[in-house]
N, C-alpha and C positions, 0 to 999 in steps of 0.2 A: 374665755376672752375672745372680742371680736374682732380680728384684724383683717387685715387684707395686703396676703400675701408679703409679706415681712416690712412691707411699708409703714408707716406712720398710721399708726392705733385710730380706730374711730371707737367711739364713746357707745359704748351701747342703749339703744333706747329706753332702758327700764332707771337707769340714770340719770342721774340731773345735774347739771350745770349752771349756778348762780351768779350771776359777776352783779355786786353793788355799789354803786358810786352815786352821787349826788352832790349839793351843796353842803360843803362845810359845815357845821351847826345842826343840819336839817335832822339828824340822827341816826346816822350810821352805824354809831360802837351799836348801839338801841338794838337797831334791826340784827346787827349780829350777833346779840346776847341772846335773844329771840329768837333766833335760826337754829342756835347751837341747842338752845331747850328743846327744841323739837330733831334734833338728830341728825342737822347739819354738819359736815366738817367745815370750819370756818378757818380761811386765811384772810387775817387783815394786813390791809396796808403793802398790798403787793404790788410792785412795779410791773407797769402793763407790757411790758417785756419778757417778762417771766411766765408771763398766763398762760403761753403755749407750751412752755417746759411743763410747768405742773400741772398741768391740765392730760400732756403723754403719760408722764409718770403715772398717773390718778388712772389712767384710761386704762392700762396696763394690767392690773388689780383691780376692778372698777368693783366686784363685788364686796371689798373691805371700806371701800367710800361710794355709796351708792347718790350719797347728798352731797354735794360739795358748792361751798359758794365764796367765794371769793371779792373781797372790799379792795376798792382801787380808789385812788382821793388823789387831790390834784397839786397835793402841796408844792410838787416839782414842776414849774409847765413843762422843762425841755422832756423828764422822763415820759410826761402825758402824752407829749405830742403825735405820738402813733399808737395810741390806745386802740383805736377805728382800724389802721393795718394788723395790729397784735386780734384785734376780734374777727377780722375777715381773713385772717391764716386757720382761726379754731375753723371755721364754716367751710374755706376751702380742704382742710384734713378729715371733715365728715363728722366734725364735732358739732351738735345742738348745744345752743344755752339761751340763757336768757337774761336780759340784763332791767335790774330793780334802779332807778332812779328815784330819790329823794330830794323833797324840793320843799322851800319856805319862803313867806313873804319875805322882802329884804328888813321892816324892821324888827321882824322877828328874829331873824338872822342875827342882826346888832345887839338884841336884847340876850341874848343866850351867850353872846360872845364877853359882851360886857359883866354880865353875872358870873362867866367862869372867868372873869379876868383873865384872859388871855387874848394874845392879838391873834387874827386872820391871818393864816398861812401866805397869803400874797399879798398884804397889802404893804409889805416893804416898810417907810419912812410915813406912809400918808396913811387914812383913816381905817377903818374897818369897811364904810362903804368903799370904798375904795377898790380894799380886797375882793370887795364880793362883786361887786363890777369887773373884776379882771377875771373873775370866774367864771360866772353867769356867760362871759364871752367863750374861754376855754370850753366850757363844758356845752355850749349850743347844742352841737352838731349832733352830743351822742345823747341829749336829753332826746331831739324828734328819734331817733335810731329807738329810743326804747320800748322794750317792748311794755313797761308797769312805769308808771309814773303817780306817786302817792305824794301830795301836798301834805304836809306835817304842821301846818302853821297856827291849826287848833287844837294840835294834838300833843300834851304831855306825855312821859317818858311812857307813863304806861297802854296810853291808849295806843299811841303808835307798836306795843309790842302784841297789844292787842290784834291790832290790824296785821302785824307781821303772823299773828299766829293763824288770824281768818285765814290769809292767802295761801301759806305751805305748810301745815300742820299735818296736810293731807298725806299717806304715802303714795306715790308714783307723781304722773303730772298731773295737774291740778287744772280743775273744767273753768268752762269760760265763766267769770266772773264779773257781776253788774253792779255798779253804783249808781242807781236814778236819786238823782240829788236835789232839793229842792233848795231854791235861791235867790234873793232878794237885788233886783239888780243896784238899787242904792245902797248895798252895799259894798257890792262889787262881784265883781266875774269870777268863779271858783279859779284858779288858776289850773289845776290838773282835770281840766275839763277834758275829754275826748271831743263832746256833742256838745254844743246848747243852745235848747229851743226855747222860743220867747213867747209866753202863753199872756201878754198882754191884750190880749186881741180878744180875751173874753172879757166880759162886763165885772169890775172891780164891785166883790163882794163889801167891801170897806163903807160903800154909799147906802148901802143897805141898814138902817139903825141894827133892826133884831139880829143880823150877820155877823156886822163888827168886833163885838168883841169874841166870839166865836173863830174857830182857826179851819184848814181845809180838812182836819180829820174827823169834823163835827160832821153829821150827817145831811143837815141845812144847807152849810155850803156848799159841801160834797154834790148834793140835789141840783144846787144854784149852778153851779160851777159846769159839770159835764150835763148841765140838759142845757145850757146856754147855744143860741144859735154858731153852729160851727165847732166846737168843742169837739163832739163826737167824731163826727170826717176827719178833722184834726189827729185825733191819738189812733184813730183806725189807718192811716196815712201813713202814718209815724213808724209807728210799731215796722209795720209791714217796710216801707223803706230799709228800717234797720236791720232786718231778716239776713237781705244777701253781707251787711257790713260784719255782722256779727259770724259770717259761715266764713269770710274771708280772713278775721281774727285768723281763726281755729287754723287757716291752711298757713297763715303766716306766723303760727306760734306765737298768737299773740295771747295772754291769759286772764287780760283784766281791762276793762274800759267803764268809764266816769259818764255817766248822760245829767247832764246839769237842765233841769226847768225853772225859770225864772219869772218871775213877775214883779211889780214895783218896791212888793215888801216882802217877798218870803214868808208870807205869813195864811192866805186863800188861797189862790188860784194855782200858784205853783204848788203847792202841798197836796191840793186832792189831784192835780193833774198828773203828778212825779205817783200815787200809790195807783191810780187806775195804772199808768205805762207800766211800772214794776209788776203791779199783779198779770199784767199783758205776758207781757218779756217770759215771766217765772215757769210761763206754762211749755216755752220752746224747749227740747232736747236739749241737756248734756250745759245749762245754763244752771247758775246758782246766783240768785239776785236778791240785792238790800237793797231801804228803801233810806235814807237819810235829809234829812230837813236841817238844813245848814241857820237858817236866821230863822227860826219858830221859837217864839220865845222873846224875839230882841222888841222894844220899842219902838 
């Protein structure tokens, strides 16, 4: 056990520390049925008050709970309201963790709450939007605080446990992880974007007859696409920019960032430009990168 000098336990580094919270709905029991298959100790539903007691407790033993993560939800505002003080006592004790934020468009929010027929922990007297509008506000501060923020708003029960399992499946801590996302900006802006770059600026394969019905993993456009004037400078630029972002992750304990490319359909330019960056990225040290095409496919 690692202490110092009979003071208040610090956590030892080969340990890990979970705190999950998010929006209502977005899938939290999810992620911690998913934690628990992979060898987490999970407390749900703990008042951010207590995160520092068991969190000593835990610290104490740490070899008997080496995974621990812990679900905070915001059903109470008054008990929420120092969630940010309760996490900045772990950090000043010498405790590491990390905190998983979960997040969904708001009518997906509505659609999940209406199908379990149940009302919104805060929406009181008025709507379900309502609730999540009171949340969205409680929870600002500690969504930018986090360090993983995963959008669930395409994601059913299983693929979000999917994705829980990508992330910590691993034992010990887990290397810096990449999302280069491709994206149609008529559709809209990923929401759990970290980055996103707008690859409009190369000539729309779409105008092209023999192109079109063709997508960016085809080798034509792929051709088209990164030998277009500027293209190449472009993701040579790129990449290299992200280098120092991605080394300052690593010192901020950060373990997971989203780079969204976007073009007018998600369907050409963004597609071969998001696998060249990925295959870019894959080749840096202590990195593990996907490649995911968000609107490939849509109309």
């Amino acid at each position: 056990m690692n202490q110092t000098d009979g003071l208040t336990p610090v956590k030892p580094a080969e340990s890990e520390l979970l705190v999950v919270t998010g929006m209502s709905g977005a899938g939290r029991s999810t992620a911690a049925n998913a934690l628990e298959d992979h060898g987490w100790y999970v407390v749900e539903n703990l008042p951010p008050q207590m995160l520092s007691t068991l969190t000593e407790i835990v610290s104490r033993t740490p070899e008997s709970i080496p995974k621990l993560a812990v679900v905070i939800d915001v059903r109470s505002k008054e008990l929420f309201q120092n969630v940010q003080g309760s996490l900045a006592a772990l950090r000043t004790a010498g405790i590491t963790y990390r905190v998983l934020f979960l997040d969904a468009a708001d009518n997906t929010l509505v659609r999940r709450f209406e199908q379990g027929r149940r009302p919104h922990p805060l929406q009181g007297d008025g709507r379900i939007l309502d609730g999540i509008s009171a949340e969205r506000e409680v929870l600002q501060e500690l969504k930018h605080a986090s360090d993983l923020v995963v959008d669930t708003t395409q994601l059913n029960v299983h693929a979000l446990a999917t994705t829980i399992t990508e992330l910590f499946s691993d034992s010990g801590p887990i290397v810096l992880r990449l999302n280069v996302m491709s994206f149609g900006f008529k559709y809209g802006l990923p929401v759990d974007a970290n980055f996103v770059a707008d690859v409009r600026f190369i000539p729309n394969p779409h105008w092209v007859p023999v192109l079109r019905p063709q997508t960016g993993m085809d080798e034509p456009v792929r051709d088209y696409v990164l030998e277009a004037n500027g293209a190449a400078e472009f993701i040579d630029r790129y990449v290299n920019a992200l280098e120092p972002v991605l080394e300052g992750y690593r010192r901020e304990n950060k373990h997971y960032a989203t780079i969204a490319v976007g073009c007018t359909g998600g369907k050409h330019r963004s597609v071969a430009v998001t696998e060249e960056i990925a295959q870019r990225l894959a080749q840096l040290p202590r990195v593990q990168v996907t490649a995911h095409h968000r609107d490939l496919g849509r109309e």
